[in-house]
Structure formats: C-alpha cells, structure tokens
N, C-alpha and C positions, 0 to 999 in steps of 0.2 A: 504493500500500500504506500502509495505516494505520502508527501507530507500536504498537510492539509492546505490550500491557496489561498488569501486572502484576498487576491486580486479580484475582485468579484467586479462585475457589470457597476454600475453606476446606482443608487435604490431607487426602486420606483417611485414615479409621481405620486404623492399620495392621493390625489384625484382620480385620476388616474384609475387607480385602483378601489377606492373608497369612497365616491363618491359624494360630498357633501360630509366628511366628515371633518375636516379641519379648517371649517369657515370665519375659527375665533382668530385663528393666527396667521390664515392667505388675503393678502391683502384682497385680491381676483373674485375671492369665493364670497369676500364681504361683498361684493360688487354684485355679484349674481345674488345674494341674498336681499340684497338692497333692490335690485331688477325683481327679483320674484314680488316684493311686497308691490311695488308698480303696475305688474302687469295681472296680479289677483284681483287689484283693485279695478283693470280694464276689462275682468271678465273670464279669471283664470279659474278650470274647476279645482273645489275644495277638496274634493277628497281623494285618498293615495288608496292605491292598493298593494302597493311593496310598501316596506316599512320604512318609517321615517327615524329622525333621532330621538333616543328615547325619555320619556317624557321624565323620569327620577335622573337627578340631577349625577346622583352617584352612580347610576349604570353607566349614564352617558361617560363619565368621567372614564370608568373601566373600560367600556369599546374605541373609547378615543387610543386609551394606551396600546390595547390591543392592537388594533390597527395603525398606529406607527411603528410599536413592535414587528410588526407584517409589515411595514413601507421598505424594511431597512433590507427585508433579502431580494433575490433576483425577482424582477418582475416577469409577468407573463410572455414577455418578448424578447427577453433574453436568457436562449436556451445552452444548455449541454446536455443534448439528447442521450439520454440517458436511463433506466428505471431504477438503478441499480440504489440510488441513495434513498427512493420513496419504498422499496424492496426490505431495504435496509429499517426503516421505522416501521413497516408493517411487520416486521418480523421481532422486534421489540416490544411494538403493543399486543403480540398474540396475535396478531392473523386476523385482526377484527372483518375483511374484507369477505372473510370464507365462512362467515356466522349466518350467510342471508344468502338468497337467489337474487340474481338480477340482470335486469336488461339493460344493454351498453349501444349507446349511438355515438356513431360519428357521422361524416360527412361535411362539407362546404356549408350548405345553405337549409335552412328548417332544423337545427336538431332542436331550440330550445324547443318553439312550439311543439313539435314531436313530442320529447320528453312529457311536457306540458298534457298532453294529450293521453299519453300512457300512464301518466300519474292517478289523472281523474276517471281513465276507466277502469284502473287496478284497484281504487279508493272505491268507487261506485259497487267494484264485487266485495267490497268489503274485506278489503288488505290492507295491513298498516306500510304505508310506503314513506320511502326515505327517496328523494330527488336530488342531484348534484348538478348544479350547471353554471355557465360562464359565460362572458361574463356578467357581474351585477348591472341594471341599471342605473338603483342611484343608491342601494343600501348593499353593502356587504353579506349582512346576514340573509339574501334572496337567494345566496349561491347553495344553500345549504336546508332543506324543506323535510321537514316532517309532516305528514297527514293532510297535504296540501297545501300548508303555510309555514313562510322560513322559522327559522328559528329565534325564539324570542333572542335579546342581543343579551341577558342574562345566562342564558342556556348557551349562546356562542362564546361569550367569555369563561363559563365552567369551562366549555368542553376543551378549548386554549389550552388553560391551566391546567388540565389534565393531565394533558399530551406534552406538553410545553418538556418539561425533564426529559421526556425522551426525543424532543427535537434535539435540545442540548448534546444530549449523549452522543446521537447520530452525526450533528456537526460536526464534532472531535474527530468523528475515526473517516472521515470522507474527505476526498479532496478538496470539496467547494462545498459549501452548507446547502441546507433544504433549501429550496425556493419558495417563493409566497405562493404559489400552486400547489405546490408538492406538498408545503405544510396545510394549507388548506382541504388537500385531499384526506389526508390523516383524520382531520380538524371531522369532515365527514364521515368515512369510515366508520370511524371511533363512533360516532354519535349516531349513528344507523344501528351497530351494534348494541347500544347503551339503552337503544327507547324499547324494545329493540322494533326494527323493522320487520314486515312480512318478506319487503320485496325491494330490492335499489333499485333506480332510473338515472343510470348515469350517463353524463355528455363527457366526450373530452374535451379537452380542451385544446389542444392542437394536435394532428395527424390523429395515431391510431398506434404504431409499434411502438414507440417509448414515451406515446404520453404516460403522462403521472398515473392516469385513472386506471391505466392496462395494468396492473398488479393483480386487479379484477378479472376473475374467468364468468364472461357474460353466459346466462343459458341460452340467452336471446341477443345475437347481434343485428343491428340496424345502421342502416347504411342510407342516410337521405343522397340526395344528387351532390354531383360532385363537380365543382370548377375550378374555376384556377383561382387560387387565394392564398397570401405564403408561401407563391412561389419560388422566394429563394432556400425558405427551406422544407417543403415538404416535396419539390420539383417541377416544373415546366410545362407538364403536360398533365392531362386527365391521368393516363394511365400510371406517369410517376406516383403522381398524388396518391391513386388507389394503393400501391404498394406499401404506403406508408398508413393508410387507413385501413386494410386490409387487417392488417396486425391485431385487429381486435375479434378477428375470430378465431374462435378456439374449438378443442375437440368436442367434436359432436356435439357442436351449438344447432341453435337455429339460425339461419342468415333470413332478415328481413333486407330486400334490396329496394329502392326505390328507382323509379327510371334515372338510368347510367348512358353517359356518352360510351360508344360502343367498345373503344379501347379498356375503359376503366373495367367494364361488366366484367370481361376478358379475363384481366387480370383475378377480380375478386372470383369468381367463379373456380378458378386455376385455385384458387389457394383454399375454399371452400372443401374444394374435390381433396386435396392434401392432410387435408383435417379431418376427412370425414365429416362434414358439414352437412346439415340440409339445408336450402335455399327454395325460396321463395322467393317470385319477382312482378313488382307491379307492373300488369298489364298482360301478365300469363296468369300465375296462380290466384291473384289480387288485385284490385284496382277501382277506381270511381267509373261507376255506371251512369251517372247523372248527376249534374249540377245545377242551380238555378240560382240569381242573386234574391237576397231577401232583404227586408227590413233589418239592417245592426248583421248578415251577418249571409250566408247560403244555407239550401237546404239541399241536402247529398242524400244519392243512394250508392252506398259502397256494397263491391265483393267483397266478401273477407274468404279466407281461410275454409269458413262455414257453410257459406251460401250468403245470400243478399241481404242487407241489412237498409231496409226506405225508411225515407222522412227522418234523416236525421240535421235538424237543425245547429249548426255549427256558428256562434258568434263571432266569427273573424269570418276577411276581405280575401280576398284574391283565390285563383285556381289553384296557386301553390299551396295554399291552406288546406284543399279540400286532399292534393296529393298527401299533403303534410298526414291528414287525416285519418287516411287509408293505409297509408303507412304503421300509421298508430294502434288501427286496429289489426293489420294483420301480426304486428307484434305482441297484441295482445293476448291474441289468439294462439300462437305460438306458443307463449309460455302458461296456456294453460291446457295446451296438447289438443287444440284444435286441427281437425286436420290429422292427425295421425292417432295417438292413443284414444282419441276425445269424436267421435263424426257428430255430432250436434254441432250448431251454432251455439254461439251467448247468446246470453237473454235479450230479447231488440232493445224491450224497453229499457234495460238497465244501462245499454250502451246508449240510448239517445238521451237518457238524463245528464252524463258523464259527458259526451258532446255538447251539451247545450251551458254545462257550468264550463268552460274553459275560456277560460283568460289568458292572453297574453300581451303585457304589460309591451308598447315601443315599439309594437310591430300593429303598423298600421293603426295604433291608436287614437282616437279623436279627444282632446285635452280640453276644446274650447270650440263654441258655438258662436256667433255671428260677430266675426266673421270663424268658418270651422278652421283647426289648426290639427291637423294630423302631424304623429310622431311616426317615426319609422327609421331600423337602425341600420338600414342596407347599405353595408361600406365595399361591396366589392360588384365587377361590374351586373355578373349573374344574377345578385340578390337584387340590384338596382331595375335590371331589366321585368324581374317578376314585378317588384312594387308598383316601377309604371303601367303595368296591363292590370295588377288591382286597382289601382287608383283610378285609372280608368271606366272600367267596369263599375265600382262599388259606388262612385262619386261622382254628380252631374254638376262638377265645377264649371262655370262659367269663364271662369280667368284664374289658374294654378300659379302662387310664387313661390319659389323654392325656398330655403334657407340649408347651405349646407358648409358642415364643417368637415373635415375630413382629414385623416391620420395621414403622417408624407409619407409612412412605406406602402399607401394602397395605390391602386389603379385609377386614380384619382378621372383624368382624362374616358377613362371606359365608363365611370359611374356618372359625370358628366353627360356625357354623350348618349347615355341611358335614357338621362331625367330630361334631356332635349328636347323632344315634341311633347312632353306635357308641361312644362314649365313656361309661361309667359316670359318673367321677367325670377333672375336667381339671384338672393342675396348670400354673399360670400361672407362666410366670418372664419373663425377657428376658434374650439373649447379651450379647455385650461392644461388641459394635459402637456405633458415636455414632447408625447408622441407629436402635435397639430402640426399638420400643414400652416407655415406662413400664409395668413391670408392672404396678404399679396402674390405671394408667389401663387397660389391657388386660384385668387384669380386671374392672373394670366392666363391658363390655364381656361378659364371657363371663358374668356372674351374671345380666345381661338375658337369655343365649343359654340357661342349663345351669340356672339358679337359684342360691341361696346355697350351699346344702347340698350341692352337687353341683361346688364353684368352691374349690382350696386357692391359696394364692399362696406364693409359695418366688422370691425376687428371685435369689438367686444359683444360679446352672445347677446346679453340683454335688448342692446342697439341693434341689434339686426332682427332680431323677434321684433319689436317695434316696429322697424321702418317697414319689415316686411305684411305685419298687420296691419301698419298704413296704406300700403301700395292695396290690400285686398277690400280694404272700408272706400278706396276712392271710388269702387264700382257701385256702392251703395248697400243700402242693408239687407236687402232683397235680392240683390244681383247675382247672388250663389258664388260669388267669389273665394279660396280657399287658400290656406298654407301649409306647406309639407316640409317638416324639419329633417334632413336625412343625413347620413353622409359616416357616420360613425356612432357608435351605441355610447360614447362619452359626449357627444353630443348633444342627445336626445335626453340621456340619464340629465346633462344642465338644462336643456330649457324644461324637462317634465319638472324639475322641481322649479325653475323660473315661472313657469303656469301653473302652481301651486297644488302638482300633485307629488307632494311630499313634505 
C-alpha cells in the first residue's frame, strides 16, 4: 500500500454540493436569499416539497457542520475511479449493502424520475424502501429517502456520526480519502440497513463499473437511455459509455433496458449474456402502448412484464416520462418475478395509485403562475432535446424565454441549440457554483446559437429570473407567455429556492 496522498482535488463548492446551506457566511447566497424574498413577494409559490433548513436552531447548527465536514473531501467531479476505498468502508461497517435486495439504475438521462417511480410503486405494495440519488436539488438530505421522504437532517446527522470513525479509519490506510460521494454512499447504506429497509433504489452516480454505488449487487438492473455526457471520462461514444455503465450488472440479475442507440444495446446485451443475465427491453418485452396529454400530467397505457396495465395517470410532462414510466414498471415487475416465477400481472389499481402520487421535484416543474415559470434541470444536449418536445407538447406558451445557466464542462452549444426553436428570446446568467460557465463566455456562445437580438445577459440569478419574468409580463397577463429555467440542476436547485420553494 502506497502512502496515503494528501494532494487531493481542490474541496468542493459548498453550493455546489449543498445547496443553500451556507447563506450566513456566502456573501452570493445572501444575495439569492435576498432575491428569493423579492421575487415571493412577485408571486413565488410557498410551499417546498424537498426539505428546506431546518427549522431548530441547533439541528440546523449540526447539518451546517456536517456539510462543511462533506465540503472538504473530493467533490463529485473529481474522480479516481476506483471502488476499492468505498469496498474498503463497506467492509468495516459489516456489509450493510448485503442486509436488503435492490434495484440499481444507471444511464445518461431519466434515472432520478425512474428511481422516483420505483420507489412509489414498491411503497404502494407495501415495502419499506430506502432510495439513493444524485444529485440534491436544493437540500442534501433529498439524496438519501426513507418511505418516500428524505431523511429528516436529524437522522442525516446521527447516521454521519455513526459512520464518521470508520470514515476516519478508512482515510488512514488509503491513498486519497473517501470522497463526498463515496462517504455519502456509506452515509446511505448504513441507514437503509438501520431503518431497516424492504428494498434499495439506487442511482449512481456516475458511469456504472467503479461508481461508489456498485459495491451493491442489484437483483434488478436498469438501464434508462444513454448519450453522450462525461464524455471525457466515461468515453466518446454511446457504446464506450455502455461499457462503463454496463458494470452494474451482475450475476443472474435482471436487466431492465430502456431504448439504447444501437451500439450501446450491443454492448450491454454482450455483457448480460456473460453474466448470465436476463434482459428485458422496451419495445420487445415492455413498452408504452399509449399516451395522451392531460391536465398537470399524461394518461399511459403500458406493457409490462405482465400484460397491459390502462389508465394510468402519470403527473409529469413529456414522452420521456411516460418511457421513464415503463421502465419503472417493468423493473418492478422484475423484482417481484413477474414474468418468470410470478405469470400474473400487479394489481392495476395499486400500480395506478403509485403513478399518480409521483413527484419529481426540477424536472419540468411549474414554481409560479402568471406569468408560469417552469424549472427543468436538463444540462446535456439529449436531456435538452427531450425537455423541448415536452415543453412543447404539455404547454401552449405563446412566447417561451429561456433562463439558462450552465456548468463549463457540458455541451453547452448542443443544449443551446436544443432550447433554439422554443425559446423566443434567452437570458444568460450563471449559478454560484466554482463548476459555472462564465456568463459571458456563455453567452457568446448562445448569440452564435439565438443571434444578438434575441441573447440578454443578467450574471447574477436573481436579475435574470427578473428580467426574464419581465420580458414574459410585456405580453400581458393573458397572453400565455412563459419561462423555463434550464441548463444545470444547480441552477434550478437557486432559483426553486429564489421562487420560494424552499
């Protein structure tokens, strides 16, 4: 064993990663705290559905430390691919990973709502379920779900301290320390163990072979669509990509696959077969048989695994939601041996209650009504192009302004050129994070995409929520004019609490 490095990455933002928790001491976050009270008062809705800061003085005091304690290791974006250190603390706390069943997604684009979606139909048969995903929007404690809601920041601060001794330990004997991923997986684990859980819904967090989460042996693998994201380190193309997200199926799972560009299927199938795997794939075994738009949401009828499941009313926007959906259910189906040990279907009704409660917080969300302000955290070009054919479809805007901020390692110019023909007119800004794209430089970037005339810049979040809910009031109060915040989920995480949903 080497000696331990100190040389580590730089700490993360703690925005960044925390969203709204260090607003007493960032001069930026008083700024957006100061913007939120403004724009509540212009109309912003009141109430959160992720959790906010907590309301005893002394917890709050505890998650702040916690979460600078968390600032100081490697952030999510800077990697040494690796499992071997998160291998290492699983095997100090006892294996808490191997105390439950569970289902594991990865992919590019849909895994939260996926997740999202298998929680509340696994919850609805009446399973205690534990969910892991990434990242937060604007609370820490949303990464981490018991029984369908995160964990109080009380119970995230036990479960820290816990574990915390055996972070320590595991530092010492490792070349580089846990990461804030790596520690937060634990942080998970551990606490799916502890309540205990029926059943985990974990996401990774990036690729598939040496994300953190893979310590985990899924019974049920799922695989939403895949594009190019992180290209410089997951690879180039679709089918690099799969290789690396591949890694999370294991022996004689189930593979839930969603529609795959043809290289990637290839790949995963190839590695399916090697394992012994069984696979399932939308639009052979599984798939949406109908969709129609609805009030607040679609109404689907999905194949499953079973047979036909109609009239299921689904509260979220776009086609990719309803794929998202089906996805969801044939995963569910899956790990309850639909389809092979099990030839019944589920219950319909019990699946159309479980669809009809799902929420997902910043995807496609509407925050504020006259003029509407839609959230949506689509930062890569793929995820862009689906939002603009929901937004399309779900919304009979009159005149669309964009607001977008966007991280400088994405495809900035592709996610652009996405929001192109629905965006009238795009205001440019950037979030607080150390990741933003310079506004300016971004928008050069978007006056090549949209032209002059058609490109405002506003550097600070608040001012561009503003100017951009100006540009949609000059149509009038009737006029159906709308705004769409996109570009980054640290984006969306500042202005959902900016419109005072948190």
């Amino acid at each position: 064993m080497s000696e331990r490095s100190d040389q580590q990455p730089d700490p993360i933002d703690p925005f960044e990663e925390i969203i709204a928790a260090e607003t007493d001491r960032d001069p930026d976050l008083a700024v957006i705290e100061a913007g939120s009270r403004t724009l509540r008062a212009q109309g912003g809705a009141p109430q959160s559905d992720v959790p906010s800061r907590p309301a005893d003085p002394e917890v709050d005091k505890a998650l702040r430390e916690v979460e600078a304690d968390l600032a100081t290791r490697w952030g999510e974006t800077k990697l040494e691919p690796s499992v071997q250190r998160i291998a290492a603390l699983m095997d100090v706390l006892g294996e808490p990973q191997r105390s439950y069943p569970s289902i594991h997604i990865t992919g590019t684009n849909g895994k939260t709502s996926t997740a999202r979606m298998v929680e509340a139909l696994l919850g609805a048969f009446d399973l205690r379920t534990g969910r892991y995903t990434s990242p937060h929007v604007q609370s820490i404690t949303e990464r981490i779900s018991l029984d369908g809601a995160p964990i109080s920041a009380e119970r995230f601060v036990e479960t820290y301290q816990d574990i915390k001794p055996y972070v320590e330990m595991v530092d010492g004997s490792q070349e580089y320390r846990l990461s804030f991923f790596e520690v937060l997986t634990g942080m998970a684990y551990a606490a799916f163990a502890d309540a205990p859980v029926d059943v985990a819904v974990v996401e990774v967090g990036m690729g598939g072979s040496w994300d953190a989460t893979n310590v985990i042996d899924g019974d049920v693998a799922v695989i939403t669509p895949i594009a190019l994201d992180h290209t410089d380190r997951l690879g180039s193309t679709p089918a690099e990509i799969a290789v690396e997200k591949s890694g999370i199926i294991k022996q004689d799972a189930t593979v839930i696959l969603a529609q795959q560009p043809v290289d990637a299927a290839q790949v995963m199938l190839k590695k399916a077969v090697e394992v012994d795997a069984t696979v399932a794939r939308e639009g052979l075994e599984f798939g949406v048989v109908s969709r129609q738009v609805a009030v607040g949401g679609q109404m689907l009828t999905l194949r499953g695994l079973g047979g036909e499941y109609p009239e299921l009313y689904l509260p979220l926007h776009g086609p990719y939601q309803a794929h998202n959906a089906a996805v969801a259910l044939a995963a569910v189906e899956a790990f309850f041996g639909v389809g092979s040990q099990r030839p019944e279907p589920l219950d319909a009704e019990t699946v159309r209650k479980a669809f009809a409660s799902v929420s997902s917080p910043g995807r496609l969300e509407v925050v504020r009504r006259s003029p509407t302000v839609v959230l949506d955290a689509a930062h890569n070009p793929a995820g862009a192009l689906a939002t603009a054919e929901a937004v399309g479809e779900a919304f009979d805007f009159s005149r669309l302004i964009g607001v977008v901020g966007a991280s400088a390692d994405k495809n900035v110019r592709g996610v652009l050129e996405a929001f192109e023909p629905i965006f009238a007119e795009v205001v440019i800004t950037q979030n607080s994070s150390h990741r933003a794209m310079d506004a300016d430089e971004l928008a050069a970037v978007a006056v090549e995409v949209f032209g002059d005339e058609r490109v405002q810049v506003e550097p600070r979040l608040p001012d561009a929520l503003e100017a951009a809910i100006t540009l949609a009031e000059e149509e009038g109060e009737f006029a159906g004019a709308g705004v769409l915040v996109t570009g980054s989920v640290i984006t969306v995480g500042e202005a959902r609490l900016l419109l005072g949903k948190g």
